[in-house]
C-alpha positions as CSV (number, residue, x, y, z in Angstrom):
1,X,-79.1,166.8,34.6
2,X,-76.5,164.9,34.0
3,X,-75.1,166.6,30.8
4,X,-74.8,162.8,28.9
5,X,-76.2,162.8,25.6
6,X,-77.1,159.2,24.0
7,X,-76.4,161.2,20.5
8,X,-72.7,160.0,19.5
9,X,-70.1,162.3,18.0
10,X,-69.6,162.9,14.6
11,X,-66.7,162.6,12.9
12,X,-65.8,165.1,10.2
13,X,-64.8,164.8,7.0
14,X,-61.1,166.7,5.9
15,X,-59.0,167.1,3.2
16,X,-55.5,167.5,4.0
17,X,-52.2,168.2,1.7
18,X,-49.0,166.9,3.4
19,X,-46.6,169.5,2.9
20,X,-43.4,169.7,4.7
21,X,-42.8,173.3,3.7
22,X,-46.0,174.7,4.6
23,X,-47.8,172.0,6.6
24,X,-50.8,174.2,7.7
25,X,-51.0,175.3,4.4
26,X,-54.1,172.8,3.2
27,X,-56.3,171.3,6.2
28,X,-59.9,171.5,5.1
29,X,-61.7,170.3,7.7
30,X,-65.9,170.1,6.4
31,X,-68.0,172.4,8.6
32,X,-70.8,169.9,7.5
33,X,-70.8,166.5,6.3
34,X,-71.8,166.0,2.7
35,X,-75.1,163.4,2.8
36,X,-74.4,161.8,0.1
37,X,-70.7,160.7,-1.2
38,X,-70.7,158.9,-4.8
39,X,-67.9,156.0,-5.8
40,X,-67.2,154.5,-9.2
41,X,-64.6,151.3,-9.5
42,X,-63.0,150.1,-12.0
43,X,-61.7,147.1,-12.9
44,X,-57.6,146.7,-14.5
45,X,-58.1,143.8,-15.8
46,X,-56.1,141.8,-18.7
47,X,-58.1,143.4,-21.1
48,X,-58.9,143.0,-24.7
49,X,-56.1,140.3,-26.5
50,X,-55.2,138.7,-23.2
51,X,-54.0,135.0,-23.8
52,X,-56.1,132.1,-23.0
53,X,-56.6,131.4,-19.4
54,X,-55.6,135.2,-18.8
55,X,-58.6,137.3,-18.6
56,X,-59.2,136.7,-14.2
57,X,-55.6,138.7,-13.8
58,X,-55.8,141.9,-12.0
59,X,-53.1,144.8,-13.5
60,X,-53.3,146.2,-9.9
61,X,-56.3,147.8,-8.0
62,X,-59.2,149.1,-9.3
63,X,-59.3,152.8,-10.4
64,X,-61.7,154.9,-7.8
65,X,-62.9,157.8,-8.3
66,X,-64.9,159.7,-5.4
67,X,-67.5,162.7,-5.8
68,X,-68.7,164.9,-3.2
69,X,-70.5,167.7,-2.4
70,X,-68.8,170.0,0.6
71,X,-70.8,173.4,1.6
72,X,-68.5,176.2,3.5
73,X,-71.3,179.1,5.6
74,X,-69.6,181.8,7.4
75,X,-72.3,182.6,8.8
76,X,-72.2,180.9,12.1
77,X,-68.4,183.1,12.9
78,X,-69.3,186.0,11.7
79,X,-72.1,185.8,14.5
80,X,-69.5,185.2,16.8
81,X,-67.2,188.0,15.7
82,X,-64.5,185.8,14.0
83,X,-62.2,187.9,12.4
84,X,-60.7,185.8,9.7
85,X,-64.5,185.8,8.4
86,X,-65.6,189.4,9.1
87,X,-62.3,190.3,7.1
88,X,-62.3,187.7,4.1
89,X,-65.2,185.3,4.8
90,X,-64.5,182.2,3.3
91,X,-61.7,183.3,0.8
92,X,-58.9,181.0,2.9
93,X,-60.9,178.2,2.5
94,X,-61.2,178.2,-0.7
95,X,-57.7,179.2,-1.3
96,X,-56.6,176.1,1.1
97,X,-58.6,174.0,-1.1
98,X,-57.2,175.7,-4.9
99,X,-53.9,175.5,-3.4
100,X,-53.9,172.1,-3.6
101,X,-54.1,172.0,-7.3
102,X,-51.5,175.1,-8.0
103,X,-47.5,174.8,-7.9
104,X,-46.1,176.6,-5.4
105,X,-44.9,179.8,-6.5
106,X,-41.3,179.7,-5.1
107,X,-40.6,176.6,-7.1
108,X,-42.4,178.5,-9.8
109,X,-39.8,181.7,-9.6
110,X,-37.0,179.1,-8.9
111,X,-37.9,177.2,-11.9
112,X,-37.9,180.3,-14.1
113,X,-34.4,181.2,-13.1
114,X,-33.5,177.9,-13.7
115,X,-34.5,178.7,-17.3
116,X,-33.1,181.5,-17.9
117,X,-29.6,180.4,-16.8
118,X,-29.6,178.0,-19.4
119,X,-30.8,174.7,-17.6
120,X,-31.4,172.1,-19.8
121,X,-34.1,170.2,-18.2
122,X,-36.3,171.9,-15.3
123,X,-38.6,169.5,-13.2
124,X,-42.2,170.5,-12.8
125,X,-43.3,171.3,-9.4
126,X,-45.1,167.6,-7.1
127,X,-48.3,168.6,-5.6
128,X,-48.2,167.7,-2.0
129,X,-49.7,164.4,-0.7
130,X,-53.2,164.8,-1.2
131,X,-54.8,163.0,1.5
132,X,-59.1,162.5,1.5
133,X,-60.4,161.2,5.0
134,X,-63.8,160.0,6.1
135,X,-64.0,158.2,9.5
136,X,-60.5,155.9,10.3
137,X,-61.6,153.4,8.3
138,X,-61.5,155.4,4.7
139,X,-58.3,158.0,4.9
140,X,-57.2,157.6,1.2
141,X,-54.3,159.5,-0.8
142,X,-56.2,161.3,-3.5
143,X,-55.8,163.8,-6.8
144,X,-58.0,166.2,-7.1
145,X,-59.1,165.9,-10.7
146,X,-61.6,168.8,-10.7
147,X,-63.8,171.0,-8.7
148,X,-66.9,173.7,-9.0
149,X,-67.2,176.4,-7.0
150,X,-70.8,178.0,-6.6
151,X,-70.1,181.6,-4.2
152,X,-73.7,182.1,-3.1
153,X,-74.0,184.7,-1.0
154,X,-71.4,187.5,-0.6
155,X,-70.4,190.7,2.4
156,X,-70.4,194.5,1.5
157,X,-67.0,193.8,0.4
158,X,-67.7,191.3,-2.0
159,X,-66.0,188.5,-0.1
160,X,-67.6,185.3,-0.5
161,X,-69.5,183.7,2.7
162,X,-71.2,181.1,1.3
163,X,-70.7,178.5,-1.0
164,X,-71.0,174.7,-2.5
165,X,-67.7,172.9,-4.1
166,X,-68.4,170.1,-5.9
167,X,-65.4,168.0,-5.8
168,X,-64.1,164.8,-8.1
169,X,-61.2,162.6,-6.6
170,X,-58.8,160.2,-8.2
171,X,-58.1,157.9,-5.4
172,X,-54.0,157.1,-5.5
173,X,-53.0,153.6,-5.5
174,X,-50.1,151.6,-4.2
175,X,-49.0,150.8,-8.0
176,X,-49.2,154.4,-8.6
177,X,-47.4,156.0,-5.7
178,X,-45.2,152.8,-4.9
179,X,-45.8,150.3,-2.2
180,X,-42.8,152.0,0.2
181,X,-43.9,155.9,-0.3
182,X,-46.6,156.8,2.7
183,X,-49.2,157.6,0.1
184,X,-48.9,154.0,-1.4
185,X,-48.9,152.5,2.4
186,X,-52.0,154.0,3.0
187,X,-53.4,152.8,0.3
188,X,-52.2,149.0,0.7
189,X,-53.7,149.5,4.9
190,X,-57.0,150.4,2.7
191,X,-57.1,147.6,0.8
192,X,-56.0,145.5,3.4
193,X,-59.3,146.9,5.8
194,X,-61.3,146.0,3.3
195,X,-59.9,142.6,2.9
196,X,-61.0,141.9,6.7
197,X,-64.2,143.3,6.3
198,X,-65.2,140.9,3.7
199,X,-63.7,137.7,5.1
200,X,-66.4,139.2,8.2
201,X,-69.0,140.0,6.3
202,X,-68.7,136.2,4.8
203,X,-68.5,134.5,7.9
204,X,-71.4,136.3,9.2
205,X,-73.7,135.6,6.0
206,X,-72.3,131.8,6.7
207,X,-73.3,131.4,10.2
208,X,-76.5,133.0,9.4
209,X,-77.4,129.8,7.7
210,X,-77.4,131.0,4.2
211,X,-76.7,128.3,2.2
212,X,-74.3,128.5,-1.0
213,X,-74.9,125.7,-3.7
214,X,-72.5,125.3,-7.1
């Protein structure tokens, strides 16, 4: 035997928070792949009003919104003896998921004392750089709007070892993060992928011999 195997390697699917303070603080990596992963676009166009000749502007990029499934199992490490999952089970990656959506706490504290000295105007606490990747071709800046959480199976101590999030995604744009930030970049390379894609796709449906009439 030659040890090759004709089956290729899958990629996974992460969600990562860029975080300069605490930069292992929020890497979800999926243990599985969700099968299905659901999109909505939509349009910003001129909108109701717009002037003669006006209505084919674009504002700026569509608004995307992503929805996914993503299933956490301890079960295969606590088989192996891991002891991150025979002490908590899947509690950290949950909380590396929730974390995402909560202010740190030190800015929280800081903020208070801020208050109390008689500061004027505080500023609320950024998230970090959400960032959603699936395969090179899709790694997008994202906000997580909302999530489920379903804990379906459970330790002797209560800790959770199995569960289902169901997650919903605001994908970031360039107009919203700024063209220059690293979050906007990404998003403009996105676009910009997809650009190429379709010119492809369009020369390959023309040298098919499909025929376009108008």
């Amino acid at each position: 035997m030659t040890g090759f195997s004709r089956s290729p390697r899958v990629q996974k699917g992460a969600i990562v928070g860029v975080d300069i303070a605490n930069p292992l603080a929020s890497i979800i990596v999926f243990q599985y792949n969700p099968e299905t992963l659901s999109r909505s676009l939509t349009a910003q166009g001129a909108g109701e009003g717009a002037a003669e000749g006006e209505m084919l502007r674009l504002a700026g990029p569509p608004r995307e919104q992503i929805t996914l499934a993503i299933e956490i199992d301890a079960t295969d490490q606590l088989e192996t003896g891991d002891a991150q999952a025979g002490t908590i089970g899947i509690h950290g990656q949950l909380a590396a998921l929730e974390m995402l959506i909560y202010p740190k706490s030190a800015l929280v504290i800081a903020n208070e004392i801020l208050k109390a000295a008689g500061v004027m105007e505080v500023i609320p606490p950024a998230a970090p750089l959400t960032l959603f990747i699936w395969g090179i071709k899709r790694v997008l800046p994202v906000r997580i709007s909302s999530f489920s959480i379903a804990e379906e199976a459970f330790d002797p101590d209560l800790n959770p070892i199995r569960a289902k999030v169901d997650l919903r995604l605001d994908v970031l744009t360039y107009g919203d993060l700024g063209v220059l930030s690293a979050g906007g970049a990404l998003h403009l390379a996105h676009q910009i992928g997809k650009e190429v894609m379709a010119t492809l796709n369009s020369v390959g449906t023309l040298s098919a011999g499909i025929s376009i009439s108008i």
